[in-house]
C-alpha positions in Angstrom: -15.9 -0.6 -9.9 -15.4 3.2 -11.3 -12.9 5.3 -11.3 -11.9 5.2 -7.7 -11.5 1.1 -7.5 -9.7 -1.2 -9.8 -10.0 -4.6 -9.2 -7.2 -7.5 -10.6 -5.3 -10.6 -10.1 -1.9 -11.0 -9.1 -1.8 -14.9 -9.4 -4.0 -16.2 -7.0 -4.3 -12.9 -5.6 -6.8 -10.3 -5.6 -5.8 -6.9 -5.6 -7.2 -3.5 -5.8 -6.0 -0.1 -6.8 -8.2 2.9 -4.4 -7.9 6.3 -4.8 -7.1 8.2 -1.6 -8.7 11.3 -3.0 -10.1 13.2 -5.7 -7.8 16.5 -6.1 -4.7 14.8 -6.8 -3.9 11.2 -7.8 -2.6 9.1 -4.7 -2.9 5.1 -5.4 -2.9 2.8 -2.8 -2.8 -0.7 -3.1 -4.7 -3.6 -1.0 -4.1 -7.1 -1.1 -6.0 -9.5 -0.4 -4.8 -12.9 0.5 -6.0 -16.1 1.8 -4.5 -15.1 5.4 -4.2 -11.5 5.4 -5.8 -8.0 4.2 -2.8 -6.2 3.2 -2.5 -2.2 2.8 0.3 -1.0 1.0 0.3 3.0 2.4 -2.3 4.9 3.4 -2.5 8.2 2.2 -2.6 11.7 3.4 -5.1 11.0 6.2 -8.3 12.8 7.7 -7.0 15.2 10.1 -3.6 17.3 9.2 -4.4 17.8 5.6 -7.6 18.8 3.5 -9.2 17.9 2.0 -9.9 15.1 3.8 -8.8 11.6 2.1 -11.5 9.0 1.2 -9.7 5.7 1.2 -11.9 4.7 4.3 -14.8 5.3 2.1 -13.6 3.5 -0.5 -12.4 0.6 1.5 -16.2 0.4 2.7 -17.2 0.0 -0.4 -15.9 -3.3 -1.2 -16.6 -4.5 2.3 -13.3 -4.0 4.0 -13.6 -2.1 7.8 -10.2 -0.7 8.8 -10.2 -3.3 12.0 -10.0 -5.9 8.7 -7.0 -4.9 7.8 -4.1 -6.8 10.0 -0.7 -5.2 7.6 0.1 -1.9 6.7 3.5 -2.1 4.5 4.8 1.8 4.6 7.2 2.3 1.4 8.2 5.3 3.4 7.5 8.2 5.4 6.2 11.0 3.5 3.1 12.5 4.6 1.1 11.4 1.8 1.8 7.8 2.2 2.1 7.5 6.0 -0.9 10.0 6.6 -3.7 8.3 6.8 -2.1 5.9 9.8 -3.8 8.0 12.2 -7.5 8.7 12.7 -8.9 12.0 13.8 -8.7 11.1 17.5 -5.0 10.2 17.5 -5.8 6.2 17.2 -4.7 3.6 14.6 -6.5 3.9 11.6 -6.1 0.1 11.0 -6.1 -0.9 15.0 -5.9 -5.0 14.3 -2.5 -4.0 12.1 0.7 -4.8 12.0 2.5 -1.6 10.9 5.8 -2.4 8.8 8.3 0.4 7.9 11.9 0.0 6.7 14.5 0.3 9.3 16.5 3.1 7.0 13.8 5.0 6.6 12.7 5.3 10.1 16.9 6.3 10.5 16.6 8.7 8.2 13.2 10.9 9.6 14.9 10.3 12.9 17.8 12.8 12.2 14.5 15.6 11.7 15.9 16.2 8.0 14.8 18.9 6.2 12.4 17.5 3.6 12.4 19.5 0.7 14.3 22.9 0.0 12.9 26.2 -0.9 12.1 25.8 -4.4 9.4 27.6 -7.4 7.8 24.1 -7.8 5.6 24.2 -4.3 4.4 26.6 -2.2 5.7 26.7 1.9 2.2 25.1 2.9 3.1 22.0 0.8 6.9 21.8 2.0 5.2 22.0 6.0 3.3 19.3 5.7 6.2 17.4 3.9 8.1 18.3 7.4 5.5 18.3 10.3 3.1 15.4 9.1 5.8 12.3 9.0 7.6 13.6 12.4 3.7 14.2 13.5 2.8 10.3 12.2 6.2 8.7 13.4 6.1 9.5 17.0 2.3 8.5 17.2 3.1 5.3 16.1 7.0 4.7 17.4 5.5 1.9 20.0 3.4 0.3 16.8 6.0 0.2 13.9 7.7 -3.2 13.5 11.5 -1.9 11.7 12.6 -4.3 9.2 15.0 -5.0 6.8 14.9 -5.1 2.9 14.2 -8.6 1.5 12.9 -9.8 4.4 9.4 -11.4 3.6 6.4 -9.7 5.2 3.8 -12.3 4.1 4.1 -15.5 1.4 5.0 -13.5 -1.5 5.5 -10.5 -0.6 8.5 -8.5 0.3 10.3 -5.0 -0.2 13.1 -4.1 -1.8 15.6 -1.3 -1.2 15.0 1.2 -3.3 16.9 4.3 -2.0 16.6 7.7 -3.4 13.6 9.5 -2.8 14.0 8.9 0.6 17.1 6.8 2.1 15.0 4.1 3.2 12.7 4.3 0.2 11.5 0.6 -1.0 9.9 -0.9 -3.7 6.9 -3.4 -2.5 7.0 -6.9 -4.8 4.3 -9.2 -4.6 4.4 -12.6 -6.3 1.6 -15.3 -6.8 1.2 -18.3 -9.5 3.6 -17.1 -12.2 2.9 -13.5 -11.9 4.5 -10.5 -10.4 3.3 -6.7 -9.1 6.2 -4.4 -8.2 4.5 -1.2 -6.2 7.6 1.4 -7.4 5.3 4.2 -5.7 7.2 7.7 -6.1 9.6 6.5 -8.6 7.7 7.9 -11.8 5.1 10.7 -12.1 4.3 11.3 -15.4 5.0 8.1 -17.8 7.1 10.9 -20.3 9.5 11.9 -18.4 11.5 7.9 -18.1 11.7 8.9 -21.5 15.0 10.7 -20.2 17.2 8.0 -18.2 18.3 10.6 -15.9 15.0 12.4 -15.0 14.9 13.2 -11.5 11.8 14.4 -9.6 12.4 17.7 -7.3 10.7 15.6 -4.7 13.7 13.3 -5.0 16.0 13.5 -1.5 19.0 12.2 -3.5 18.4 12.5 -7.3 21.3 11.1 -8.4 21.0 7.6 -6.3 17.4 7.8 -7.4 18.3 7.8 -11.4 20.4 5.1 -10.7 17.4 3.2 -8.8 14.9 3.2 -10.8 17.1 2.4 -14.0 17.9 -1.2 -11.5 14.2 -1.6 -11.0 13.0 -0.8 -14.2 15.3 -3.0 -15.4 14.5 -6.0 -13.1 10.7 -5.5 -14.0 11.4 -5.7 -17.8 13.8 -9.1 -17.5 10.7 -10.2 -14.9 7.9 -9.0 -16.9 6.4 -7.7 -13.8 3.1 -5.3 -13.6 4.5 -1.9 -11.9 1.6 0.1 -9.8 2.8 4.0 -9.4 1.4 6.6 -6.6 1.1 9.4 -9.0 0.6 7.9 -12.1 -3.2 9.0 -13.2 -5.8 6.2 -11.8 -4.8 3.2 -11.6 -1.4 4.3 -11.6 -0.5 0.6 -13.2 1.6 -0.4 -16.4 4.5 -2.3 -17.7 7.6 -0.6 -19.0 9.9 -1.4 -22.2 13.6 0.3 -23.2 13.2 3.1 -25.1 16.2 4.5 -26.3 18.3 5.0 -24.0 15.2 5.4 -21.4 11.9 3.7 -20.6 8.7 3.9 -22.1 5.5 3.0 -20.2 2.4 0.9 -21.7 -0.4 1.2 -19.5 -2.2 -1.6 -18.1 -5.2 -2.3 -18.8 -6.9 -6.1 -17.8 -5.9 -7.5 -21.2 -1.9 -6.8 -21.8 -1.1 -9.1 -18.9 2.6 -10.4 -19.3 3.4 -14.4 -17.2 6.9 -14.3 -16.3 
């Protein structure tokens, strides 16, 4: 399927990795099961930030219209995962969805935090939209969101985990089918070198120090699990397993033919 669509198997379940765009990587995850069309986020969307996202296009592209999908699973709010909720014109994106968003998280953006601080790494444009597009996105879609709580299954197989750090309500997305598990950690890695260093910290991190201590629980849970983990950032597909290294993690990416059963 290229460069923009990876296709696997969770189990009995087909999955794909799509590329929201083509200036940065953001991968999103859709599920497909034998009851439901699942999106796990949705990008930066069409309308408050350009270039324009293509995960409508690519969605098209295997067959799947937005009125298919019927559960969008937010891992949180930041604009480039909540984003693409809305169209253009203000409406659902996905307008047959049920829209799912932890109940911390939607605490936590209700406050009106500030984001990120000044800082060298990003420019003032980049920390607005970090702002302005999940307040933007979260009152559009206040009467829409169905608030739950971690653990709490969302389909059969599929549930989130609290994950906090990034974001207070951040959570990790596990999906589980026939033996085999997919853990979508999101915005807990960027580059695979830096878990290299158990206390790395991104300086997109809210709370780096509940974050460190995060992902060393997941990572650890995914190793004991053997579980596939699929990243946001991570260069296309975004997908790998990880392994101890030291006193840190080492990631081995995934690739159709290192496939660990738990």
């Amino acid at each position: 399927m290229g460069k923009d669509i990876f296709s696997f198997q969770i189990g009995n379940l087909e999955c794909f990795a799509i590329r929201d765009g083509d200036d940065w990587d953001r991968n999103i995850l859709l599920i497909k099961t034998s009851q439901h069309q699942i999106l796990v986020d949705t990008g930066v969307g069409r309308d408050l930030y350009s270039p324009p996202a293509l995960l409508l296009d690519r969605l098209r592209a295997i067959g799947i219209l937005p009125s298919a999908i019927d559960i969008v699973i937010l891992s949180h709010a930041d604009f480039d995962h909540i984003g693409g909720a809305i169209d253009e014109n203000g409406n659902l994106t996905f307008p047959n969805a049920r829209y799912v968003l932890p109940q911390a998280e939607w605490a936590f953006w209700s406050t009106k935090p500030e984001r990120l601080p000044l800082s060298d790494a990003y420019d003032e444009e980049f920390r607005r939209l970090a702002h302005t597009i999940p307040q933007t996105r979260l009152m559009q879609l206040q009467n829409k969101l169905e608030l739950i709580e971690p653990e709490a299954e969302i389909a059969p197989g599929i549930r989130m985990i609290a994950a906090p750090g990034h974001t207070p309500g951040y959570v990790v997305i596990e999906i589980s089918s026939n033996g085999e598990k997919l853990m979508y950690i999101g915005d807990l890695i960027y580059d695979p070198k830096d878990i290299e260093n158990p206390d790395w910290h991104s300086v997109f991190d809210f709370d780096p120090k509940q974050v460190v201590l995060t992902r060393n629980k997941v990572f650890a849970s995914a190793v004991r699990e053997k579980a596939l983990l699929m990243a946001s950032h991570v260069p296309f597909p975004g997908m790998g397993y990880v392994s101890h290294y030291g006193n840190g993690w080492r990631w081995q990416e995934f690739d159709n033919t290192n496939r660990m059963k738990t």
